[in-house]
C-alpha positions in Angstrom: 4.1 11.2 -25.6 1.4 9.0 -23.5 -0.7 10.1 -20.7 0.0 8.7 -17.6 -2.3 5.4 -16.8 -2.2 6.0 -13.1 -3.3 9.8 -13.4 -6.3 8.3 -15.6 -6.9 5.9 -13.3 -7.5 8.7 -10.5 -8.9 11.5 -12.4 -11.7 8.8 -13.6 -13.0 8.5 -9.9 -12.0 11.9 -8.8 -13.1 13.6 -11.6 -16.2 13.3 -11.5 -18.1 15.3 -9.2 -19.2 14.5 -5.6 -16.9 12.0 -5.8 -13.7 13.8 -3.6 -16.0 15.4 -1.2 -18.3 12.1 -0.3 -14.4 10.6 0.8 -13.3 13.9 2.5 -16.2 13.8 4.1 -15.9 10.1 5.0 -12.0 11.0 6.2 -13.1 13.2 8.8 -15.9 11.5 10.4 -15.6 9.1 13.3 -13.9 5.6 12.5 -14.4 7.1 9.0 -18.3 6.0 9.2 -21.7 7.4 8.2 -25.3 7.3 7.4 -27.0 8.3 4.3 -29.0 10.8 6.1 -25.7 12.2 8.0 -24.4 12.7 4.4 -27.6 14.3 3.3 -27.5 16.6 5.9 -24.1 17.5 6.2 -23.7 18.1 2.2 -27.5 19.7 1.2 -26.0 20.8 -2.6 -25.9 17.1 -3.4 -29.7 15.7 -4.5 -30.3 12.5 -2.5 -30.5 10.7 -5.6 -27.2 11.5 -6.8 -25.3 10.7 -3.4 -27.2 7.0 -4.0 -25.6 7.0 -7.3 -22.1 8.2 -6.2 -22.4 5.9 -2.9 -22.7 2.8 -5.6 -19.6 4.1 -8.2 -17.8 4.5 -4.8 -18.3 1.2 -3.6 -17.7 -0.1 -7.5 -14.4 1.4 -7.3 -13.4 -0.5 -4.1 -12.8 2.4 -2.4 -16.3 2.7 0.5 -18.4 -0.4 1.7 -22.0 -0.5 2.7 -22.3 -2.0 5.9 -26.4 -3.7 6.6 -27.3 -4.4 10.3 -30.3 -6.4 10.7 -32.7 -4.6 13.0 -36.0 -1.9 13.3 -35.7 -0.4 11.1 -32.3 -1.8 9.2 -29.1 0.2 10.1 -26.9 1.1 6.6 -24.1 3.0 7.1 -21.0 3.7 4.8 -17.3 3.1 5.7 -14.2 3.7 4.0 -11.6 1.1 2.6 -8.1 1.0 3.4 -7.9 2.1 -0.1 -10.4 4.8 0.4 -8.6 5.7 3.4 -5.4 5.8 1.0 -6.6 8.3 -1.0 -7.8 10.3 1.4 -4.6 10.8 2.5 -2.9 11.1 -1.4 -5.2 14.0 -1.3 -4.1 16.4 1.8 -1.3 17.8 -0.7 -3.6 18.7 -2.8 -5.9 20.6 -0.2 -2.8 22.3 1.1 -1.9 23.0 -2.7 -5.6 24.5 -3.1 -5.6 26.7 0.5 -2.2 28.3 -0.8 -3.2 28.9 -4.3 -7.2 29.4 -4.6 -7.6 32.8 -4.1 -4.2 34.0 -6.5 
């Protein structure tokens, strides 16, 4: 029997860690938008250099942009794709799955 290629596909970006709570976290802020330092804030158990990293597979993986406005000082903020946004949403089944069943 072969494993399924789409699973793989998802489990290699949401597998990994950070990865599903930097796009939660994405999901539920306004027009789906932040800075680095709102992340950084809002999720201290992640080490600033390993949100930088995660940011970067994110944005590998098509799935968050970096958006650069010119200005003092520079403006960098992160958005999420349609596909991000697409997963996002894939995921609310799961969460639902996860509130019913954590704690049994």
């Amino acid at each position: 029997m072969q494993t399924c290629p789409f699973l793989e596909y998802s489990f290699e970006i949401l597998g990994k860690k950070w990865n599903g709570l930097i796009l939660h976290y994405l999901s539920l802020c306004q027009q789906h938008t932040a800075h680095f330092s709102d992340m950084k804030r809002d999720l201290p158990e992640i080490t600033p250099r390993a949100l930088s990293l995660k940011l970067v597979e994110l944005q590998e993986h098509g799935l968050i942009e970096k958006n650069v406005t010119a200005g003092t000082p520079v403006n960098i903020s992160y958005v999420l794709t349609g596909k991000g946004r697409a997963l996002t949403e894939a995921l609310k089944p799961i969460q639902q799955w996860a509130q019913q069943y954590k704690d049994q």
